[in-house]
N, C-alpha and C positions, 0 to 999 in steps of 0.2 A: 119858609120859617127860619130857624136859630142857622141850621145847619146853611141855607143858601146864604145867608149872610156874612158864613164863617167863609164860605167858598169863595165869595165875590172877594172880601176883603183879603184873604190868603191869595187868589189866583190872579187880583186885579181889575176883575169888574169894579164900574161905577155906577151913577143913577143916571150918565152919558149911554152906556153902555146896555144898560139894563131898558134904557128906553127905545134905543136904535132895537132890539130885541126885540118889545112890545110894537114895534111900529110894521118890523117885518112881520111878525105872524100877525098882525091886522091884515097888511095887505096877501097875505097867502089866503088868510080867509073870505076876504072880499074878490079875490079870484078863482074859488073854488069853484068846481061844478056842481052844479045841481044833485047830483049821482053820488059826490061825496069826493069824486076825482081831481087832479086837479092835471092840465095840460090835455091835448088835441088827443081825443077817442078813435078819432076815424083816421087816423097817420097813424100808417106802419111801414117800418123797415125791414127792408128783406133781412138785413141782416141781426136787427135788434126786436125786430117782430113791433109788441107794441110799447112805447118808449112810454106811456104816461103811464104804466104800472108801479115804476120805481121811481118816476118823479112825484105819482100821490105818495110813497113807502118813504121818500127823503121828506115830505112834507110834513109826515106824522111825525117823524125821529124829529125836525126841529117843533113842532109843537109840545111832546114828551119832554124834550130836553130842558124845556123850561114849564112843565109840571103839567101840563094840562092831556090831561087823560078820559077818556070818556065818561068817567066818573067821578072826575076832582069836581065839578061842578062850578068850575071857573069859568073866565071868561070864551074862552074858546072850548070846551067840553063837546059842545055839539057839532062842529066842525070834527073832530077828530071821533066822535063817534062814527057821523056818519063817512068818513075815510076809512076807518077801521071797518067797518060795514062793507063798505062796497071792494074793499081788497076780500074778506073774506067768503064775498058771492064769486070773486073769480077764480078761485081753488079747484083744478081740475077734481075732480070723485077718485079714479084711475090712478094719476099717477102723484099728487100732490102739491103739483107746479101751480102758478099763479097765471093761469090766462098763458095767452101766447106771446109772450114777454121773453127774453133775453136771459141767461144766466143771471147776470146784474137785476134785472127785475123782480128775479127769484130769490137775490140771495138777500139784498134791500128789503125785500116784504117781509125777509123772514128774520131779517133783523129785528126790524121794528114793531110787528107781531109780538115777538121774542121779547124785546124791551116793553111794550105794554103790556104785555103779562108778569112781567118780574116788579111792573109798580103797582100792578091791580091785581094782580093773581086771581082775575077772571076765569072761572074754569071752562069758558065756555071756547077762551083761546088754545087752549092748552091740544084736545086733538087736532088741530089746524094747525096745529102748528110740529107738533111731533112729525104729523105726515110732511110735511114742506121739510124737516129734518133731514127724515129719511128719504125723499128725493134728493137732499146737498149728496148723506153719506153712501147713494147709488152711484152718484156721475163723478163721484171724485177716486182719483188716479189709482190702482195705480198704471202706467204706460211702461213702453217700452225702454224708452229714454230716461236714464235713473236721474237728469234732469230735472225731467215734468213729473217726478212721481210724487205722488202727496197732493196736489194741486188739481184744481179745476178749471177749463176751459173754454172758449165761448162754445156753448151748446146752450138747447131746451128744447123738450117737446115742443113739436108743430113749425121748429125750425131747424134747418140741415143745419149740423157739425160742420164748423166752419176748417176746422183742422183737430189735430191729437194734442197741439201744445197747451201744456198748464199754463195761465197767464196771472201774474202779480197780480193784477186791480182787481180779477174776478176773484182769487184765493183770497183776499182781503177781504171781501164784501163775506165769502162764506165763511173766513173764520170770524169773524163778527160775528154774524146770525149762530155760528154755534158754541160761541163764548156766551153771548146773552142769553142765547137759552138756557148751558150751565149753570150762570151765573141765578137764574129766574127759579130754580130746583128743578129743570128737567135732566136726567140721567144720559149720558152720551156714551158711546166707548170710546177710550183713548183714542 
């Protein structure tokens, strides 16, 4: 609407731009999987467990980003319905992690969860998403090393702790996911 128009022309989008956009989410959509996922199901890494959790979590965030939500009823709606769907079947009950996925896989879902809730304020995201919360605000620091403290590390349930260091890309990924939930009306502690 008024307001992307105000954006594209303030930030420098054009109708170049705007279409290389539509062109990419065609083909993420025409690569989905059947499940709602998107990349290899049956690869896992020992050390990232299974990587197509947060490559379906980065695929939402670029569909969101350019408005389509499982209920904007646009062109791509059902794609990221069924994405949103099948992240939220892999939400351990226990502990709130997403599947046996990597910190990144965790903190990615729980972005983009987090962002579809703050445009849809679906209430049906809202406990799925507190709990994945409150697994960031369990595994995060503090250490011994006043370094690493505040920060999160590679870990996740169903995968050995790779070490005790807080790491930049993963503290990036969960301050995201708990900026968007803030920002979405869910309540956090400092």
């Amino acid at each position: 609407g008024p307001a992307k128009a105000k954006a594209l022309e303030q930030y420098g989008g054009t109708a170049d731009t705007e279409r290389a956009v539509a062109n990419g989410l065609r083909y993420l959509r025409k690569i989905q999987n059947a499940d709602g996922s998107w990349g290899n199901r049956d690869a896992f890494e020992t050390k990232y467990g299974n990587v197509y959790v947060g490559k379906t979590a980065l695929c939402v965030l670029a569909f969101l980003g350019a408005g389509h939500t499982p209920s904007s009823r646009t062109e791509h709606s059902a794609a990221v319905a069924k994405a949103v769907g099948h992240l939220l079947a892999l939400q351990d009950e226990d502990t709130g992690a997403f599947g046996v996925s990597s910190c990144y896989g965790h903190g990615i879902t729980t972005y983009a969860l987090a962002e579809c809730y703050g445009l849809t304020k679906d209430k049906d995201l809202r406990r799925p998403i507190e709990e994945a919360l409150s697994w960031i605000l369990q595994n995060q620091g503090p250490r011994a090393d006043r370094r690493n403290r505040g920060g999160w590390g590679y870990f996740s349930p169903g995968l050995e702790a790779e070490d005790d260091y807080a790491r930049v890309s993963v503290t990036a990924w969960m301050v995201m996911a708990l900026e968007s939930a803030r920002l979405s009306g869910i309540e956090l502690p400092e």
